[in-house]
Backbone as ProteinMPNN parsed JSONL, in Angstrom:
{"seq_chain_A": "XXXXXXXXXXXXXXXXXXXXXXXXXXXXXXXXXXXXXXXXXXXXXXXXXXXXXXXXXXXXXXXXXXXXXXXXXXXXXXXXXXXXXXXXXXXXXXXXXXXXXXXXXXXXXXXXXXXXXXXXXXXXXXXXXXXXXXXXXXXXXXXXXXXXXXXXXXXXXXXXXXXXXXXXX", "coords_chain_A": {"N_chain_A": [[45.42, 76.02, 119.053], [43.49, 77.508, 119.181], [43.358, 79.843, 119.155], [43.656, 81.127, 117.258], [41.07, 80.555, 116.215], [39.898, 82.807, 117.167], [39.667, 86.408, 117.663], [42.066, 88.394, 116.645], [43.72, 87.197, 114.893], [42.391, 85.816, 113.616], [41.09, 84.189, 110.41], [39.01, 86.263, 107.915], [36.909, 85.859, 105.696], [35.474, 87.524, 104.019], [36.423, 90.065, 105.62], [39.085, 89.918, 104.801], [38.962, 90.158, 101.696], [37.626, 92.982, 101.54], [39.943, 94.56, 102.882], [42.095, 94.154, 100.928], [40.758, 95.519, 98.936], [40.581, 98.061, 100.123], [43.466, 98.571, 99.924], [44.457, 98.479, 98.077], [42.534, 101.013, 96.583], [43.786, 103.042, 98.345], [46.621, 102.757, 97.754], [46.125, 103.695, 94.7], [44.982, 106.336, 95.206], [47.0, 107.519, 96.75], [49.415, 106.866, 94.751], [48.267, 108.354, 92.603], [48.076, 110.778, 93.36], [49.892, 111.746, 95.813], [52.328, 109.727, 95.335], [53.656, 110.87, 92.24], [53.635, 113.578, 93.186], [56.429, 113.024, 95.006], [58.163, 111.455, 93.285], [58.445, 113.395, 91.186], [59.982, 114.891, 92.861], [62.039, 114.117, 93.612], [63.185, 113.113, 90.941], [63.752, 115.774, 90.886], [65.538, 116.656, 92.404], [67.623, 114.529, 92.215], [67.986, 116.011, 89.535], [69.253, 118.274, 89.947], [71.166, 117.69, 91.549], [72.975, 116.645, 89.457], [72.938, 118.783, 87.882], [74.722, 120.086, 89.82], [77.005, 118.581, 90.077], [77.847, 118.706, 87.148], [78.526, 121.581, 87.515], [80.082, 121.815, 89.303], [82.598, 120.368, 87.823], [82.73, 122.223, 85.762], [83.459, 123.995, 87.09], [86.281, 122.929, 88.328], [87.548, 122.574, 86.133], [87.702, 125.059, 85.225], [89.326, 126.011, 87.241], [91.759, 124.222, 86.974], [92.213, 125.158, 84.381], [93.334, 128.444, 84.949], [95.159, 127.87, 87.161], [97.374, 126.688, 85.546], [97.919, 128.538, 83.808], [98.44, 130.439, 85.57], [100.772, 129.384, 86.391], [101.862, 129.135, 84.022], [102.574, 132.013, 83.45], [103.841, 133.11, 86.051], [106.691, 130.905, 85.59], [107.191, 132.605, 83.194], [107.667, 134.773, 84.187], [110.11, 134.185, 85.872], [111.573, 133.284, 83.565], [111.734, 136.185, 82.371], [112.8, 137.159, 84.636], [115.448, 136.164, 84.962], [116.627, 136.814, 82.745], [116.542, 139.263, 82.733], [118.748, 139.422, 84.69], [120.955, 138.299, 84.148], [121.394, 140.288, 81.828], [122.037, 142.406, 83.048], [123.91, 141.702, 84.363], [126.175, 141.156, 82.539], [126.503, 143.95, 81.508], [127.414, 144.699, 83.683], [130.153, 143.869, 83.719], [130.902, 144.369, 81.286], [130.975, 147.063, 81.933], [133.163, 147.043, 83.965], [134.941, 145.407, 82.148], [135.864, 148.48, 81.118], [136.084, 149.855, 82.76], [138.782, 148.877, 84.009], [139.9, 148.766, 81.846], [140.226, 151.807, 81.048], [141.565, 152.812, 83.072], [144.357, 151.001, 83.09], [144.927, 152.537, 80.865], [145.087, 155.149, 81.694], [146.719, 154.52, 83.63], [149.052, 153.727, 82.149], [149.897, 156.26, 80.227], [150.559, 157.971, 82.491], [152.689, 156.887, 83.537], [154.342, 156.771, 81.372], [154.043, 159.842, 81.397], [155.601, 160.578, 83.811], [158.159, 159.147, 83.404], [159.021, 160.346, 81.268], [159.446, 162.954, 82.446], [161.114, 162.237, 84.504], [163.47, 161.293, 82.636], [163.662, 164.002, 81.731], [164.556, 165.909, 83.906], [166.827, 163.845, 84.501], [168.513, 164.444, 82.289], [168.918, 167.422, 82.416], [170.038, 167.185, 85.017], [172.341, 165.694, 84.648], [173.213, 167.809, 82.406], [173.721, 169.697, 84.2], [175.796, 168.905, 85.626], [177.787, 168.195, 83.884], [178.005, 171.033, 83.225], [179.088, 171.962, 85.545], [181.481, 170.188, 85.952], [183.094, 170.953, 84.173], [183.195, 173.737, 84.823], [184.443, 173.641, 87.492], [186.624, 172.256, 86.239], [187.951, 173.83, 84.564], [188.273, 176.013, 86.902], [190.224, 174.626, 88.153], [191.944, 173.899, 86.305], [192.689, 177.261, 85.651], [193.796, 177.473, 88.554], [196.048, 175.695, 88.827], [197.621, 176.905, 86.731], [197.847, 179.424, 87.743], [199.631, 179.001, 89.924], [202.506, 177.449, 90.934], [202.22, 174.124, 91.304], [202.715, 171.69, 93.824], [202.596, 167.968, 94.261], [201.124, 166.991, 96.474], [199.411, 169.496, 96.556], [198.655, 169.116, 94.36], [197.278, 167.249, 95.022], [195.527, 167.745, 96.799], [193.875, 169.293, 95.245], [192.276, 167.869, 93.64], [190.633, 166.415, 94.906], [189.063, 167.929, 96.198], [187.792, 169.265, 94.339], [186.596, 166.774, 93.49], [184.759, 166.084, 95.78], [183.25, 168.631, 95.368], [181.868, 167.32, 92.965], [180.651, 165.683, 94.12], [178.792, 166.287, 96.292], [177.17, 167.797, 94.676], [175.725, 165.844, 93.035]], "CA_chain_A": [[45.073, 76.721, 117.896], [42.262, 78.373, 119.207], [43.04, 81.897, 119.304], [43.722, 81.534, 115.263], [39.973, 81.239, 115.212], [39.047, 83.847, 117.702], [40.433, 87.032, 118.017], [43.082, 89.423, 116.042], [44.524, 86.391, 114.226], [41.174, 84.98, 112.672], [40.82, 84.759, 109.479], [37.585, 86.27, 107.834], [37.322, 86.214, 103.838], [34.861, 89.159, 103.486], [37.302, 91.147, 105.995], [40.189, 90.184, 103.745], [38.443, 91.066, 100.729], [37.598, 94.253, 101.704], [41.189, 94.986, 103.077], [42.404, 94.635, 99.752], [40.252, 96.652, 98.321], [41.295, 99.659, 100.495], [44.533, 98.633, 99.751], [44.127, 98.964, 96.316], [42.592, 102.485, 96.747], [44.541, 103.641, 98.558], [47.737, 102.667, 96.739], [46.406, 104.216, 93.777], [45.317, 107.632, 95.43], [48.66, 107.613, 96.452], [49.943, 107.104, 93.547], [48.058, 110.248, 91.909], [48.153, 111.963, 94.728], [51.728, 111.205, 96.81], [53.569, 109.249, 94.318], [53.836, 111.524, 91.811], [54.782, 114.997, 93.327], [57.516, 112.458, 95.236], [59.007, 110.924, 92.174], [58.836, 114.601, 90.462], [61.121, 115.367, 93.281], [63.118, 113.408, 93.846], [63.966, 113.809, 89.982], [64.17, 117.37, 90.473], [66.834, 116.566, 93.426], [68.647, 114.236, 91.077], [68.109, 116.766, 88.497], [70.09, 119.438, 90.837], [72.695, 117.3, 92.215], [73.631, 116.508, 88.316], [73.309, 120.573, 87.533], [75.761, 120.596, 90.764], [78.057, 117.614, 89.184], [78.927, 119.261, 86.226], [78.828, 122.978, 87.67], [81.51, 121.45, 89.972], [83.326, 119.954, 87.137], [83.298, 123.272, 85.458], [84.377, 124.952, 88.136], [87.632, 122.091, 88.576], [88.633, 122.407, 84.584], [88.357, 126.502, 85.254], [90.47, 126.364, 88.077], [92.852, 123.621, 86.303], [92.974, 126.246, 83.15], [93.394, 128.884, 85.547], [96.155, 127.499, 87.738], [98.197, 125.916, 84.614], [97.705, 130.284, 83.529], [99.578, 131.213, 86.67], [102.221, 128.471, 86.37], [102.857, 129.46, 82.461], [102.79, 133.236, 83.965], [104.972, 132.735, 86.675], [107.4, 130.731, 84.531], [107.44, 133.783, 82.397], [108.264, 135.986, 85.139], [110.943, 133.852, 86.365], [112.704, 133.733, 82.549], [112.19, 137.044, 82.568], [113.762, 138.131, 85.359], [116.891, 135.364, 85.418], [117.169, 137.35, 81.611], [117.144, 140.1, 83.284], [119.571, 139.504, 86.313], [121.892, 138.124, 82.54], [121.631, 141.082, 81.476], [122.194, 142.933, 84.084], [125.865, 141.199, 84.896], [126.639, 141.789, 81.453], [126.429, 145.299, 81.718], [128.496, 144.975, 84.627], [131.49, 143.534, 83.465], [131.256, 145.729, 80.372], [131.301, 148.18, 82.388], [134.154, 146.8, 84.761], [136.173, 145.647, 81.419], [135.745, 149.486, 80.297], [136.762, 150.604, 83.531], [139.816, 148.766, 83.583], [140.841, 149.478, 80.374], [140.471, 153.223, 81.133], [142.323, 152.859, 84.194], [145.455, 150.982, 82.621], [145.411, 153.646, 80.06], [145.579, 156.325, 82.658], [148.05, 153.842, 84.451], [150.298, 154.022, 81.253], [149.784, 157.522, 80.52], [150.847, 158.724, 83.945], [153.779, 156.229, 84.142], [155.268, 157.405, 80.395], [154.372, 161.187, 81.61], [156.776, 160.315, 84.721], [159.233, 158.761, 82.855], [159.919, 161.37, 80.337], [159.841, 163.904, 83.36], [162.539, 161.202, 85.216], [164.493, 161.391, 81.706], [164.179, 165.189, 81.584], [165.356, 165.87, 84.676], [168.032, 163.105, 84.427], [169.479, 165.158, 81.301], [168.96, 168.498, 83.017], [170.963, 167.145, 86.283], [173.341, 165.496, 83.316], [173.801, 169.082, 81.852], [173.938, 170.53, 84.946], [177.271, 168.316, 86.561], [178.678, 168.643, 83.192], [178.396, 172.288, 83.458], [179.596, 172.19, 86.828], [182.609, 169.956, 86.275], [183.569, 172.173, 83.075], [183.61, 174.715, 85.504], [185.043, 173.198, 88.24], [187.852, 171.756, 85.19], [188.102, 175.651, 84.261], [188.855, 176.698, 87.969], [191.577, 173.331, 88.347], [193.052, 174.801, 85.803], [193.331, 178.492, 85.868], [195.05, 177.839, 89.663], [196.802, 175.317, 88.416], [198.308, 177.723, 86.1], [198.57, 180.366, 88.468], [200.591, 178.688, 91.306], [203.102, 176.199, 90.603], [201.598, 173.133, 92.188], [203.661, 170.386, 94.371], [201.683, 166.983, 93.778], [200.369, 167.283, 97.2], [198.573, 170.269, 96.398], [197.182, 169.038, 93.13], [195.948, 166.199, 95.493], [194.198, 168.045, 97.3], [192.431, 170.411, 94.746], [191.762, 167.339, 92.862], [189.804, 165.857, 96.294], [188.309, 169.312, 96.297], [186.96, 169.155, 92.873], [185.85, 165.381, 93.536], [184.214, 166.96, 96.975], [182.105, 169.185, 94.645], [180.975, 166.42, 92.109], [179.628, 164.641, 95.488], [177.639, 167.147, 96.892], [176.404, 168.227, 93.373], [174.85, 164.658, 92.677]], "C_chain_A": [[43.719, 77.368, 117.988], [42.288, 79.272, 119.137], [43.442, 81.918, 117.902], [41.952, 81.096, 115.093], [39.108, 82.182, 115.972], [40.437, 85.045, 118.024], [41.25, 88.17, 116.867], [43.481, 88.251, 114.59], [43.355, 85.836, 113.29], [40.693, 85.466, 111.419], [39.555, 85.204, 108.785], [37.921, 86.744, 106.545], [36.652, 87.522, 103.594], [35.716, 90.451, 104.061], [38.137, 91.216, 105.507], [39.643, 90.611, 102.186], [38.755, 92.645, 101.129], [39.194, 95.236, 102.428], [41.938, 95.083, 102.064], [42.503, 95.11, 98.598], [40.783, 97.567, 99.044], [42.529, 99.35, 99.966], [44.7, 99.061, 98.723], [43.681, 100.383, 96.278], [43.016, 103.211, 97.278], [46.147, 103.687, 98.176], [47.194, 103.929, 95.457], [45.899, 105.612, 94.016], [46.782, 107.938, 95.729], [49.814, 107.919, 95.255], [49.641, 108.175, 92.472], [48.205, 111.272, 92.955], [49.612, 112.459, 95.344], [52.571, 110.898, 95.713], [54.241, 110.29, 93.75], [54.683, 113.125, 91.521], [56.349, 114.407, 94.121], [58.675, 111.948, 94.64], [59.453, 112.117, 91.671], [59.766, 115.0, 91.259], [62.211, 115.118, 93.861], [64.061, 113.225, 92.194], [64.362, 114.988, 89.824], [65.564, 117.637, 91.42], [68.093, 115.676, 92.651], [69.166, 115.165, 89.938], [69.7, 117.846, 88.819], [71.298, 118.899, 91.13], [73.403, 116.938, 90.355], [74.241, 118.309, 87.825], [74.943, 120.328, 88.65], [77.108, 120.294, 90.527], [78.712, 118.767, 88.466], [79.253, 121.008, 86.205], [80.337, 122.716, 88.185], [82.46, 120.935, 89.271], [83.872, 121.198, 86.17], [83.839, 124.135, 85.79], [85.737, 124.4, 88.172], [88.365, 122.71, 87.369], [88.849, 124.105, 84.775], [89.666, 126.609, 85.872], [91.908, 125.95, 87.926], [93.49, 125.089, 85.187], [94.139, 127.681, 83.89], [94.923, 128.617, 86.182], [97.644, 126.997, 86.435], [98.611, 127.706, 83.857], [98.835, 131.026, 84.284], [100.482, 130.715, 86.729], [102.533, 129.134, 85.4], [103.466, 131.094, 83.045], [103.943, 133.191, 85.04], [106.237, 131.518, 86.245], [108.109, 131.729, 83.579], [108.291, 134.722, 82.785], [109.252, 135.833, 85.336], [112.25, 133.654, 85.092], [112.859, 135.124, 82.116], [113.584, 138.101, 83.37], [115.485, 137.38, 85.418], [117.372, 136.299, 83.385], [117.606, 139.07, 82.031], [118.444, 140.624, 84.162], [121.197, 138.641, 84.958], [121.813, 139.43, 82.398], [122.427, 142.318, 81.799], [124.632, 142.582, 84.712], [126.5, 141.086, 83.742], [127.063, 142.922, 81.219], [127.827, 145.944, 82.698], [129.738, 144.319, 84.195], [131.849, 144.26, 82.279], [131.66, 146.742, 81.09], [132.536, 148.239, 83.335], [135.0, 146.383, 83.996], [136.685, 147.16, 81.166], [136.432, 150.075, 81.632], [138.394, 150.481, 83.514], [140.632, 148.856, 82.469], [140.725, 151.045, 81.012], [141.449, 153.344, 82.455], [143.655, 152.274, 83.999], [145.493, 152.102, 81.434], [145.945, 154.504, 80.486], [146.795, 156.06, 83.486], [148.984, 154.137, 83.186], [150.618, 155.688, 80.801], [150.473, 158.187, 81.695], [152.303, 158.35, 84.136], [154.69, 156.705, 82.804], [155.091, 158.646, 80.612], [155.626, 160.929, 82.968], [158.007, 160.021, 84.53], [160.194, 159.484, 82.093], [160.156, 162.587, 81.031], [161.355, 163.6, 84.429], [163.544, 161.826, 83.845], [164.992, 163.131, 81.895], [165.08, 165.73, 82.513], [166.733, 165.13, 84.876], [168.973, 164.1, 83.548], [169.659, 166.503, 81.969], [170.104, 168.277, 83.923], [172.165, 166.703, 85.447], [174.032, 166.579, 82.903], [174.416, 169.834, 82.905], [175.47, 170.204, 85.5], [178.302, 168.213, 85.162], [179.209, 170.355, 82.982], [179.296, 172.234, 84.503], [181.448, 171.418, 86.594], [183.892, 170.882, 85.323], [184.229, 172.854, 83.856], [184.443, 174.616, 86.607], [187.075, 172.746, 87.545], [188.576, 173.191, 85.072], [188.852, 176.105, 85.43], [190.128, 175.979, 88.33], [192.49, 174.424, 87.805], [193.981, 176.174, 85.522], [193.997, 178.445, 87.545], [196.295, 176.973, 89.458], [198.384, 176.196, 87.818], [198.833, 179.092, 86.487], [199.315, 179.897, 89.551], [201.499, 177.01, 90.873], [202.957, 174.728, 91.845], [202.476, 171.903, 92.802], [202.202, 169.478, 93.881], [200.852, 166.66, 94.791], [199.224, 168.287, 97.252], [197.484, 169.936, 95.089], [196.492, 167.846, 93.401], [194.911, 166.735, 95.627], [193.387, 168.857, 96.586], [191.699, 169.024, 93.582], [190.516, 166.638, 93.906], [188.655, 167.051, 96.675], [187.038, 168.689, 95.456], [186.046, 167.832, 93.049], [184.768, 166.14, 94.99], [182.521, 167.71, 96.352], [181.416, 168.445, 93.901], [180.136, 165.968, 93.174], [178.525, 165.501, 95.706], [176.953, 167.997, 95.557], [174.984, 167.1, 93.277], [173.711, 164.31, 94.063]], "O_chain_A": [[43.003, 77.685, 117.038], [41.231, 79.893, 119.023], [43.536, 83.052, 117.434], [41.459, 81.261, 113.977], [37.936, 82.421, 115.68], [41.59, 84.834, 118.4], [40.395, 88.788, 116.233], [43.47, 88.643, 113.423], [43.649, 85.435, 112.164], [40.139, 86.537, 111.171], [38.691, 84.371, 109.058], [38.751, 87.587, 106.206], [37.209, 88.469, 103.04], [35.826, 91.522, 103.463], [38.564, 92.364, 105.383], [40.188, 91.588, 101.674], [39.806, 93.28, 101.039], [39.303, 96.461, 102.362], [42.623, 96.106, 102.047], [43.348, 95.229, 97.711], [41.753, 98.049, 98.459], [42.764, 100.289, 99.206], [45.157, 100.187, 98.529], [44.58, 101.121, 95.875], [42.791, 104.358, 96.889], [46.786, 104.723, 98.356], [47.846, 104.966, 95.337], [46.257, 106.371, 93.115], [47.558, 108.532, 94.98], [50.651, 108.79, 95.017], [50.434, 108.718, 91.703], [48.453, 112.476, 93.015], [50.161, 113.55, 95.184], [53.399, 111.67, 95.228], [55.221, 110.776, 94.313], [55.471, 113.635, 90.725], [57.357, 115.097, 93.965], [59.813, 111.915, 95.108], [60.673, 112.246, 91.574], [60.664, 115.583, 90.651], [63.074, 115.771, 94.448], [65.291, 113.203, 92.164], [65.12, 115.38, 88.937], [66.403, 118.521, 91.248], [69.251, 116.076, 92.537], [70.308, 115.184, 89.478], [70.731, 118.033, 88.173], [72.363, 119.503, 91.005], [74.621, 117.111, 90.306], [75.342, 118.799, 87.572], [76.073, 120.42, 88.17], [78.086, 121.036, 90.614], [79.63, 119.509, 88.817], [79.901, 121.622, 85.357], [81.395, 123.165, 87.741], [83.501, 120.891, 89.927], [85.049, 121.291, 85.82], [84.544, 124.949, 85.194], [86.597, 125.274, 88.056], [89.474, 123.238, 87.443], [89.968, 124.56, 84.539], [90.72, 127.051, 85.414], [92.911, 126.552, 88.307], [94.55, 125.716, 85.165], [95.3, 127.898, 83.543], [95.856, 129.202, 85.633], [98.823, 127.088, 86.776], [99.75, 127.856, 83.416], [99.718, 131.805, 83.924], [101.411, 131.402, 87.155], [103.498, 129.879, 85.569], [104.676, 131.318, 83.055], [105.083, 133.263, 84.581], [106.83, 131.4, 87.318], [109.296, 131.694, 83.258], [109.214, 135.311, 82.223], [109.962, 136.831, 85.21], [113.451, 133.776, 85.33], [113.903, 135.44, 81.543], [114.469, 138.922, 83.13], [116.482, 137.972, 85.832], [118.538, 136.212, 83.002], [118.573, 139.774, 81.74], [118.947, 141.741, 84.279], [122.368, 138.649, 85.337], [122.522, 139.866, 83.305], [123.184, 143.001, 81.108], [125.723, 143.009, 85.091], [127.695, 140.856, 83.927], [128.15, 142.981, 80.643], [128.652, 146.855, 82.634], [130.511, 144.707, 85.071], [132.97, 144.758, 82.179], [132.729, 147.301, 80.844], [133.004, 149.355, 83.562], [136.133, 146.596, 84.428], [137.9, 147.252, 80.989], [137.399, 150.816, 81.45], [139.176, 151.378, 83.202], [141.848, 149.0, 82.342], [141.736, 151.181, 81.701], [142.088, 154.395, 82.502], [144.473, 152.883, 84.689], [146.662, 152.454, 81.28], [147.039, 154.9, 80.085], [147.618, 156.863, 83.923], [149.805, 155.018, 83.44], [151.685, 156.191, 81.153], [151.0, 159.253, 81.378], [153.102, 159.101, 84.696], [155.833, 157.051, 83.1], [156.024, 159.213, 80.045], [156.736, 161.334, 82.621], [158.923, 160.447, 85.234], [161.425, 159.465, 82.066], [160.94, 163.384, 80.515], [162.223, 164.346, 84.882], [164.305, 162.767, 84.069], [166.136, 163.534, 82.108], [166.226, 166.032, 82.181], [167.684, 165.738, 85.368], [170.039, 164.512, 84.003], [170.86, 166.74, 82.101], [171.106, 168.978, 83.787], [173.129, 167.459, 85.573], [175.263, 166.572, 82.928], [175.423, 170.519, 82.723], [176.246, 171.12, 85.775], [179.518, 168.156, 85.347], [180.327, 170.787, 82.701], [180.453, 172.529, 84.205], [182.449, 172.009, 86.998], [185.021, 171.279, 85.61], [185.459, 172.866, 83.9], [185.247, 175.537, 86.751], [188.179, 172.868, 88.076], [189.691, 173.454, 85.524], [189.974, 176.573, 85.238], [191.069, 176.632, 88.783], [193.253, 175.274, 88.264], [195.184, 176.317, 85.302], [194.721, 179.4, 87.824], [197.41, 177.356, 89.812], [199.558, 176.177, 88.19], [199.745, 179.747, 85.982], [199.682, 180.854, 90.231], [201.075, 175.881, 90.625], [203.531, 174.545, 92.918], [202.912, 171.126, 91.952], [201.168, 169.919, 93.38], [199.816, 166.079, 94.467], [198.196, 168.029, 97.878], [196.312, 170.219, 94.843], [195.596, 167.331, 92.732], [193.81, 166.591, 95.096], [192.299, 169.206, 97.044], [190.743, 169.261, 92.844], [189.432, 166.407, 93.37], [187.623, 166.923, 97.332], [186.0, 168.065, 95.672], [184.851, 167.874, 92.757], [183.899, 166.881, 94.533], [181.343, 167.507, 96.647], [180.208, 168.677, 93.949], [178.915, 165.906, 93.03], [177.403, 165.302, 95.238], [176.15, 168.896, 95.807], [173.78, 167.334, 93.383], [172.907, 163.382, 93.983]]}, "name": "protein", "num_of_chains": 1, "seq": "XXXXXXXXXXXXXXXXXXXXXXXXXXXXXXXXXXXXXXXXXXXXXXXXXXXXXXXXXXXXXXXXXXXXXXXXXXXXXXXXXXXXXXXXXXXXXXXXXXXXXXXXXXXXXXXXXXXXXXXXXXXXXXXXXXXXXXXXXXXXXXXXXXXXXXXXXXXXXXXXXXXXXXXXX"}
């Protein structure tokens, strides 16, 4: 234990005194001096990172409002357009009942103008093979009446006459 009383380690009361006196003054320059602008900024760095906090929090709830903006909007768009793309195939089947109706109309139309052109003609060709057999009846009979007929002969003008109905029809 000798080098605790010589040396680095030895204690000496007037040298500890006076060590904690500097200590003491120099703590409290410090403390007006150092402390002070250190604490001020280190609140002014707290200060900032709080500004930054709730800038950044106002920035989140914008971007929430914002984003929840473009959802309702796009939402919008999308009952829009599925009202649209309704509407739209509405239109079209109106317009594809309307066709078909105008197109069986024209189908009936066309098929009763045909029909009563079938009939006319039917009666026409009607008039016409009654004319014809009239006449054909007419000619039977005036040779008839001019040539006295065996029953062979009024076969054959009757096979005649039938002959002509054929190739009439």
């Amino acid at each position: 234990m000798e080098f605790l009383k010589e040396g680095l380690l030895r204690v000496d009361p007037g040298l500890m005194l006076w060590t904690i006196i500097t200590f003491i003054v120099l703590v409290l320059i410090m403390w007006k001096a150092a402390w002070r602008p250190i604490v001020d900024a280190l609140d002014a760095r707290a200060e900032k990172i709080r500004f930054d906090i709730d800038n950044a929090e106002r920035t989140r709830q914008e971007a929430e409002k914002l984003l929840s903006q473009h959802k309702a909007m796009m939402d919008n768009a999308r009952n829009e357009a599925s009202q649209i793309i309704a509407k739209g195939r509405e239109e079209a089947e109106k317009m594809k009942a309307e066709i078909v109706e105008k197109a069986t109309t024209e189908s009936r139309t066309i098929a009763d103008r045909a029909k009563k052109e079938i009939d006319l003609a039917k009666d026409k060709a009607l008039l016409d093979i009654k004319t014809e057999v009239v006449l054909l009846s007419t000619e039977i009979a005036s040779k008839i009446i001019n040539k006295n007929i065996k029953p062979e002969d009024q076969k054959a003008l009757v096979e005649e006459a039938l002959n002509k109905i054929g190739t009439v029809q």
